[in-house]
RONU-512163 format. One record per residue (C-alpha): x, y, z. Coordinates in steps of 0.001 Angstrom, whole numbers, padded with zeros to 6 digits, always signed. Example, Ala and Ser with C-alpha at 12.3 -4.5 7.8 and 13.67 -1.06 7.14 Angstrom:
+012300-004500+007800 +013670-001060+007140 
//
This chain:
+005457+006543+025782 +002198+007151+024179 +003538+006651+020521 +005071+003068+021210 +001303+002059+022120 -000007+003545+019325 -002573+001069+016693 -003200+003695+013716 -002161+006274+011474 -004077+008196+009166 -002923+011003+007051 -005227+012558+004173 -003840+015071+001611 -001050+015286+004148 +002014+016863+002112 +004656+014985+003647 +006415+013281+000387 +008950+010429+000270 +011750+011960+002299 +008641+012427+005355 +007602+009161+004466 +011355+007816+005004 +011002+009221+008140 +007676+007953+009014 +009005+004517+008341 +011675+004453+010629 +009845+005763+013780 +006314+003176+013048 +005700+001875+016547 +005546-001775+016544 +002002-001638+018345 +000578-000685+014652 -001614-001919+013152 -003261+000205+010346 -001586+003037+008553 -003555+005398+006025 -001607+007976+003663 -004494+008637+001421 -004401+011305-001267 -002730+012532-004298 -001032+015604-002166 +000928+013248+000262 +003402+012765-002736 +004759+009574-001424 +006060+007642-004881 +007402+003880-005095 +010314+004819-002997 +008580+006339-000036 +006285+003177+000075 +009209+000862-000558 +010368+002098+002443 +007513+001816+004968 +007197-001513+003638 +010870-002373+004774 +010068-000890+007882 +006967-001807+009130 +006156-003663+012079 +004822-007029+012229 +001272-006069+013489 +000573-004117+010967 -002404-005844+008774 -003833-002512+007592 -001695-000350+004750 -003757+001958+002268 -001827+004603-000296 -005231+004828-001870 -005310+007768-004207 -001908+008051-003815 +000759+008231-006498 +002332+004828-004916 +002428+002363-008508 +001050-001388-007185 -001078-004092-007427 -003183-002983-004944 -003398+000157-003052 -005670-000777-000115 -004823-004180+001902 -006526-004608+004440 -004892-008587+005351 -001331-009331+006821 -000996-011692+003350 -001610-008843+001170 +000482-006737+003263 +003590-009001+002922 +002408-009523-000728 +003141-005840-000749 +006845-006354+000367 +007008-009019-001733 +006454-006420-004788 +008987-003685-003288 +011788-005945-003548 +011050-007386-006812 +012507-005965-009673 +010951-003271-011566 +010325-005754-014437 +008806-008219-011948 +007299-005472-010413 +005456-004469-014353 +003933-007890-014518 +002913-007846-011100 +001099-005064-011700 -000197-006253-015116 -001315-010444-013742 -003583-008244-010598 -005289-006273-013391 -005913-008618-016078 -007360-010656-012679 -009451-007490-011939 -010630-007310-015380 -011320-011044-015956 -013640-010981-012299 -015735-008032-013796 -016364-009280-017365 -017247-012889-014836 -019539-011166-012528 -021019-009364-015670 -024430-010505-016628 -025050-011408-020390 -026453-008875-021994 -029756-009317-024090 -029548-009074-027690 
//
């Protein structure tokens, strides 16, 4: 009873890999609303996130794989719209999913050379 009113999930460095992340996917409660698998030792790859994505529930506006070895645009959204951008990316192609990738950080690297200040010769 106390899992299906549950808002967040945080794991750090937790080993649990894609087949735990599978798992993890299939039992989110759909009270979430935040879910944290930070670190390189969780091992959860493109197909582990692919399939939390699939499953998550609607409330959930929260969804960071930072330092994780998940391969997207963004590892930390922290917005329903970048959330379901997220899904968006899972069920592109992997060529779609290449210049998805490469269009956020050509944006991330235009924004930084625009908030730059001229240097002084």
């Amino acid at each position: 009873k106390e899992c299906k009113q549950l808002l967040s999930i945080s794991m750090m460095d937790t080993p649990i890999g894609d087949e735990g992340a599978m798992a993890l996917a299939r039992s989110l409660p759909p009270t979430l609303t935040s879910l944290h698998l930070v670190g390189t030792h969780v091992g959860i790859t493109n197909k582990g996130a692919a399939e939390i994505v699939k499953y998550m529930p609607t409330t959930l506006s929260k969804l960071d794989f930072s330092r994780s070895q998940v391969k997207c645009p963004r590892q930390y959204m922290k917005f329903r719209e970048e959330v379901l951008e997220l899904k968006a990316f899972f069920e592109a192609s992997e060529e779609e999913q290449e210049r998805m990738i490469s269009r956020t950080r050509a944006e991330a690297e235009a924004k930084i050379s625009a908030d730059r200040p001229e240097q002084i010769r």
